[in-house]
Structure formats: C-alpha cells, structure tokens
N, C-alpha and C positions, 0 to 999 in steps of 0.2 A: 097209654103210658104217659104219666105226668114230668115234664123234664123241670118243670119251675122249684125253685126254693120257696118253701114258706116264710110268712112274716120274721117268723120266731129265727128262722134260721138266717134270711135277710140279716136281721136283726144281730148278730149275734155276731154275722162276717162284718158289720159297720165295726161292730165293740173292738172288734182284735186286729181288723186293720188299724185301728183310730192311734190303739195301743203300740202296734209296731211302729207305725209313722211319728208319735210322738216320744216314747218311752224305750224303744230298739235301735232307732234308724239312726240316730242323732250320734249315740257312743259305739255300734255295732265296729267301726273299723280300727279304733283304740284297744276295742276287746279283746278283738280277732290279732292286734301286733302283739298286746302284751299278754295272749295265751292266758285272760282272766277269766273266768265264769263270775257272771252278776246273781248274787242267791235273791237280789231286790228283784229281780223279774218274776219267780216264782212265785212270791210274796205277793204282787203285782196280781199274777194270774187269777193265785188263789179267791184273791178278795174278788176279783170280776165273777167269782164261782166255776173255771174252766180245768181246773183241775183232775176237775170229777165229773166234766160235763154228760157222759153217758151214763153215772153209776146212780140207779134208781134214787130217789129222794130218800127214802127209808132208810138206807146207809148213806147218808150227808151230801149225795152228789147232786144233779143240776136235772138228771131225768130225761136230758131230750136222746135223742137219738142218735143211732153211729156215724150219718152222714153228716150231722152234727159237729161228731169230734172230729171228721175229712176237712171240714172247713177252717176246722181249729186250726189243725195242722198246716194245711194250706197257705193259711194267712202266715199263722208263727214264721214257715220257712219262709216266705217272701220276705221277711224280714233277717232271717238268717236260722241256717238246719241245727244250730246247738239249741237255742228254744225249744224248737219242732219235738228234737231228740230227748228232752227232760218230758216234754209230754207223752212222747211216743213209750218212755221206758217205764216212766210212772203209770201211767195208765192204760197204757195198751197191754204192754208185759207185766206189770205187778198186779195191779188194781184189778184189771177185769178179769186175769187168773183169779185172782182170791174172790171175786163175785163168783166166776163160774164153779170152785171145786171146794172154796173153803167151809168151815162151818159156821152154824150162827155164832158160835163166840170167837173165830178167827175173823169173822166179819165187821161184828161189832168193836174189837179189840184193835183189827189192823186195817181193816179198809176204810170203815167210817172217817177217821180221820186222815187218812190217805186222802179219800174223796174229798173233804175239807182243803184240805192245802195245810193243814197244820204238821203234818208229819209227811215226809219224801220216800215212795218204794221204788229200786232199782231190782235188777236179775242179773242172777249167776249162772251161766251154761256155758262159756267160751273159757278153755283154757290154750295154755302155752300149746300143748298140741293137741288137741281137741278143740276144732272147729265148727265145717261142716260135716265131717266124722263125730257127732255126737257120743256114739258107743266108746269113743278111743278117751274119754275123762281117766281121771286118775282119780281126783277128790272123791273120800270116801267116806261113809258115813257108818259106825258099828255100833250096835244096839245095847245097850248099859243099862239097863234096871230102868227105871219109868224116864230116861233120855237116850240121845245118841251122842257120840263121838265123830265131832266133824274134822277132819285132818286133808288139808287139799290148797290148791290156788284155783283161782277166776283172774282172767285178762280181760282188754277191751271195755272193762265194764263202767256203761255211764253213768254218771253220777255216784262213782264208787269213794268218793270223798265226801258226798253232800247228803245221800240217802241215809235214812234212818232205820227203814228194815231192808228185808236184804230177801228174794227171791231165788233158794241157791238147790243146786241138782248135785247129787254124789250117789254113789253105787253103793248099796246097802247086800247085792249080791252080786259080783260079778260074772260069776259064771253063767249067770243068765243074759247076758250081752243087754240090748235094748231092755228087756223086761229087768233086769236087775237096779235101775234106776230110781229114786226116788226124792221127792219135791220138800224142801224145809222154809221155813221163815226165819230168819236167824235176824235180830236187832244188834244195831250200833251201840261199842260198850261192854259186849260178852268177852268174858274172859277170855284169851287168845284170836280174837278177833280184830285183825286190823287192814290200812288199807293204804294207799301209798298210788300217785297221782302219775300220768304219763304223758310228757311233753313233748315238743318237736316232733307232732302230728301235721301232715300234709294241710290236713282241712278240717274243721271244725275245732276250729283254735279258741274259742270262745265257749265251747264246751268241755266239764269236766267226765276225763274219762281215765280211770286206772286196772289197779289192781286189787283183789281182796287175798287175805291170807287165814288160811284158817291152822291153827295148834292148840290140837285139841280142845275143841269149844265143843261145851256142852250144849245141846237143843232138846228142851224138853219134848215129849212125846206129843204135849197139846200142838206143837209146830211142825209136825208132820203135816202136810198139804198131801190131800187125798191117803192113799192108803201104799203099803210096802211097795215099789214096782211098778207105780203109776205115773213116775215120773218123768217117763219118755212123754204117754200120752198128754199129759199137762204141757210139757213142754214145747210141743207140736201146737196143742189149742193158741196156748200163747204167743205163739210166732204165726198164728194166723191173726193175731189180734196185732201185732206191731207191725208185720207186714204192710196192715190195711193201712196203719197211720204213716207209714215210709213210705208207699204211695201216694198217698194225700200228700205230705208234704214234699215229696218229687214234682206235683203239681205247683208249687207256690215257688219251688224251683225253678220251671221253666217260665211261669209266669211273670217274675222276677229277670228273667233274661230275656225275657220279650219288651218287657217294660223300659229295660234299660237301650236295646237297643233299637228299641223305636222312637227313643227320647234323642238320642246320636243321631241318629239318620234325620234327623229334621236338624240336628247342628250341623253339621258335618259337610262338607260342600268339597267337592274334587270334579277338576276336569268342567268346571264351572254350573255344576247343577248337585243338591243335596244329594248323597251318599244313598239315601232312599230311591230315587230315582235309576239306580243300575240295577239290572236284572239278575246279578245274581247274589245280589244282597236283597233282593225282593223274595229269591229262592231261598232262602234261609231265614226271611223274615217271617214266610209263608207255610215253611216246616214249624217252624217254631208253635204260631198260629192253629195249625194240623194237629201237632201232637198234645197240646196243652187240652183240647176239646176230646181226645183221644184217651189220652189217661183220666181225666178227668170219668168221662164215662164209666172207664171199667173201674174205676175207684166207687162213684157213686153205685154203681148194677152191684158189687161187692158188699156195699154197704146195706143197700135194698133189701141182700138176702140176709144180712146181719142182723135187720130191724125183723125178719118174718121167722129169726131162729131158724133156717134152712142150713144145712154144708155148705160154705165158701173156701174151700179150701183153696182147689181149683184154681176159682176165680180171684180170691186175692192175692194165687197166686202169679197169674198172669198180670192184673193190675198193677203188682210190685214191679215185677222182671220187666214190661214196657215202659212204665211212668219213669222209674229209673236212670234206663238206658234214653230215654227222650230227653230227660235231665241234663244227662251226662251231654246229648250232642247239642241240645239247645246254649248251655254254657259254653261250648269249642266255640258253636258259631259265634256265640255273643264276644267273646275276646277277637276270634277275627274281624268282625264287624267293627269293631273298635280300633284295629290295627296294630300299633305300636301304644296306644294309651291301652288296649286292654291288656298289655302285659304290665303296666302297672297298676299299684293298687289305688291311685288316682281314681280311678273309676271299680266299681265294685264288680265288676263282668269278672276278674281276676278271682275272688274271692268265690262269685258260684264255681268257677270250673274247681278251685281246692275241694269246696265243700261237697259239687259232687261227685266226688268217684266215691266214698266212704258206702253211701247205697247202693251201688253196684256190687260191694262186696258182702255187706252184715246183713242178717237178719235173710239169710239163703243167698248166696253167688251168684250171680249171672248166669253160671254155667249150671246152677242147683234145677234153679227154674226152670233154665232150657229144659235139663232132662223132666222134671216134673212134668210139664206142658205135652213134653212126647210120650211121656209113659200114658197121661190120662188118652192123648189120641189114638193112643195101637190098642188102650184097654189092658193095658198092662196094671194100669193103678186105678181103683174107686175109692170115692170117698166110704171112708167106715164108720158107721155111726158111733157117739161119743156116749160115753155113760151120763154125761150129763153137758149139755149146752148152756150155751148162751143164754140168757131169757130174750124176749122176740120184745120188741117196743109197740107199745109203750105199754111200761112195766106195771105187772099188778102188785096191787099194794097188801 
C-alpha cells in the first residue's frame, strides 16, 4: 500500500497553498467581519483549472483524480471553509452529479463549462423543514406538456446568490415517499425564479449562503436529471460526493489549528518556560497531531475507492463523521491554547472554532452518521449498487 503523493499531486498542493497564503490569507479576516464573499477567488481558481479538477478532460475539467480534489479541499479550508464550501458545492454536489447521471447534451451544455470555471452549479435538497428528513420536502414539481412546474423553496443553500445553474429535488409524486422524488437543473434568470442571501451566520461569514424560491418556473423536460423518481438515488450519490470533499477540507481545518497553535506555543512563555513545554498543552497538541493523520487516511482510503469506481458509501461516510468531529475539538483546543487572545479574533483560532460546527451539522449530522456507521456494523444496511457510478480514474477518453 502506497501512502506517498505523486508529483502531479505534490504539485498541485504547492499551487493552492501558494494561492491561499497569498491571495486568501492576507483579506480572509475583513471577509469573515464584513460577511463578503470574494466571486475574484473563484475566478482565481478557475484559471488555476481547479474547478473541475477531477471532471475528465473531455468535458473541460483538469482529469486528475478524487484524492486530488481531497487536497484541493484541504488546502482551500486551511485558508478558510467558505472557499473549501464553493468547491465542495460546485463540484462535488453539482458537477460530478451531472458527470455521473446526466446526458451527453446535459453534459456538454452544463458541466463543460462548470468544469471550466466559466459558469458556477450549486444544489437544492434542504428546505425550511426538510433537512435530514429528506422525504418531509414540500417543493414540488408537476408535469405540463414537454416541461414541469417547479413551485417550492431551498434553504441553507451555498452559493444560492452567485451559482448560475441550480441542482434542485422536488416530488413529482408524492405518495411514493422516497421514490416519488426527482432531480432538475433549473438556470439563473427563469421566470419565477429567485434567490435572497442569509446573514448573521455563526461561521462561514465569508461564504455566500441563502435561499432559492421557486413560482411557478418552467423546467423543460431536457432538465430532468435521470429519470421520474430517481431523485432520492442521485441525491444520495451526490452527498457521497460532498461528504468526501467536507472531509478533506475538515482536514485543512484541523491542520490549520495545529498550525496556529504550534506557532503560539513557541511565543507564548508562562511560569517561565514556552507554553509548549506543559504537558497538557502537549496533550492537545498531540490530539491535534493524531487526528489530522487520522482523518486524513480515511479521507484518502475513500478516495482510493472513488478512483477504482468501488461503493464508498460506508467509508465516506465515516471519513465525514470523524474528520469533522476532530475539526470541531482541534479548533476548542486551539482557542484554549491561546487563552484569552483565542476568544478574540486577533488570532484566527476564534474564526476555526465559528467555522467548524457548520460540518458537524450539513451534508448528514453527526448523529446521521453515527446511526449509518451502526446500521452498516449490525448488517442492518449494505451498500446497493447504483444504476450508474462514478467512472474509476483515470478516465477513458
């Protein structure tokens, strides 16, 4: 078992850290006060080609592989999770949906330039109460002569001011519960279609995240993504695909609070010896240390089976639920490490602990996973093969 990065991938974590430290790091805490999202960093990305970093060359992306877009992510959140989060939506949840289910002219038409950076896709599946209860949506979608009738709202959703097409789920039969579900592409600009922005968010202040509205908007039938009722199962694929990248970048999370508070501990002097020097600031230095190698693996073994086209369900789903939670206690520790400056925003140890509880909750719960993780141990759940995956890397042409 090979644990090393290749050149190319080397290569690619120099590019996007070089980008954070120069092009993130510098305006990141102006961002985060005045609740701005930057559309130049996208723009930024795009032209580096990281966009589309895993979406075959054929449809305009970059071609390398999933553990690839892990490191994207990675890097992005080290510099802060609103980045991470436009990547993670864009191309985890939009893009590599439409590679997996869409057809060749939904391909050519919406991902190509997705995978460019020229055009931005976001996803619609969280409403007002409709969360982790998927089946409880209300948005609904009814069949009209060669369109549908989209009538409904989407909360939480990122980039729901800046995306250009729109990845959105409504029930086309309801009485079928899960199975009555199904997948649309809807663009920015349809008649009754708008979208409206939500602030005085805990953490990811620097990311845009709202609302969508749908009255009565037309979706022609070419925008149907897969077929009547297939929109639970898409919906599922694709939150295996954002999961993997909100793991990855829960590693650049913790990696980021390791950073900072191993940079302190060499300032920091009490009782007449560096702050490093007590052992139980060692204890927490050395968790930190532990779980960052920790997630990291199950992020990369996730990815591994991502590039051989195998079921990760499972596993990205555990990668998410650990990396996460390690997030989450690496940033606690990081503000106690820091004391009374890490309750301000002086030091950015303040800024991880906002930014990570958000992963703890989207993109499955904490408490989601737990149960997933047990269901898979009792044998209560298997993975069930998909009508159509992934393609396995490296992609034929």
């Amino acid at each position: 078992m090979d644990f090393s990065l290749s050149q190319e991938q080397l290569a690619v974590r120099d590019v996007v850290r070089k980008f954070v430290d120069e092009e993130i790091m510098p305006h990141i805490r102006e961002w985060d006060e005045k609740q701005h999202f930057e559309p130049s960093v996208l723009r930024r990305l795009a032209e580096l080609g990281l966009m589309g970093v895993c979406i075959p060359e054929k449809y305009g992306g970059a071609g390398m592989d999933y553990n690839t877009l892990a490191i994207v992510c990675e890097e992005l959140e080290r510099g802060d999770i609103a980045f991470r989060t436009a990547v993670s939506v864009h191309t985890g949840l939009n893009s590599l949906t439409l590679l997996q289910w869409g057809t060749e002219a939904q391909k050519q038409k919406y991902l190509v330039p997705q995978a460019r950076g020229e055009k931005i896709g976001a996803f619609g599946l969280t409403e007002p109460n409709a969360g982790s209860d998927v089946a409880a949506m209300r948005t609904t979608a009814v069949r009209d002569g060669d369109a549908y009738i989209l009538n409904g709202s989407k909360i939480w959703i990122s980039l729901a001011d800046v995306a250009d097409h729109f990845l959105v789920f409504a029930y086309t039969d309801r009485s079928k519960k899960h199975h009555g579900i199904t997948a649309f592409i809807v663009e920015r600009g349809w008649e009754g279609f708008s979208t409206r922005s939500i602030k005085g968010k805990l953490g990811i202040r620097a990311g845009n995240t709202g609302e969508l509205f749908f009255d009565h908007v037309r979706v022609p039938i070419e925008n149907r993504l897969g077929e009547e009722g297939e929109g639970f199962k898409i919906a599922m694929s694709a939150l295996d695909n954002g999961r993997f990248t909100v793991a990855a970048g829960a590693c650049g999370c913790i990696a980021a609070c390791l950073e900072a508070s191993v940079k302190y501990c060499h300032e920091r002097e009490t009782f007449g010896q560096p702050i490093g020097r007590h052992q139980l600031v060692q204890q927490m230095i050395a968790k930190m240390a532990a779980n960052l190698d920790i997630a990291r693996l199950l992020v990369y073994r996730a990815g591994w089976l991502k590039n051989q086209g195998l079921p990760n369900t499972r596993e990205t789903s555990l990668a998410k639920w650990v990396a996460c939670d390690a997030a989450w206690e690496a940033a606690s520790d990081a503000v106690q490490i820091h004391g009374a400056y890490g309750y301000s925003n002086e030091y950015p140890v303040e800024r991880y602990l906002r930014n990570a509880k958000a992963p703890v909750i989207y993109e499955g719960t904490r408490e989601i996973h737990t149960l997933l993780q047990a269901e898979y141990a009792l044998g209560y759940r298997r993975d069930k093969p998909l009508s159509r995956r992934l393609p396995a890397w490296p992609f034929e042409e």
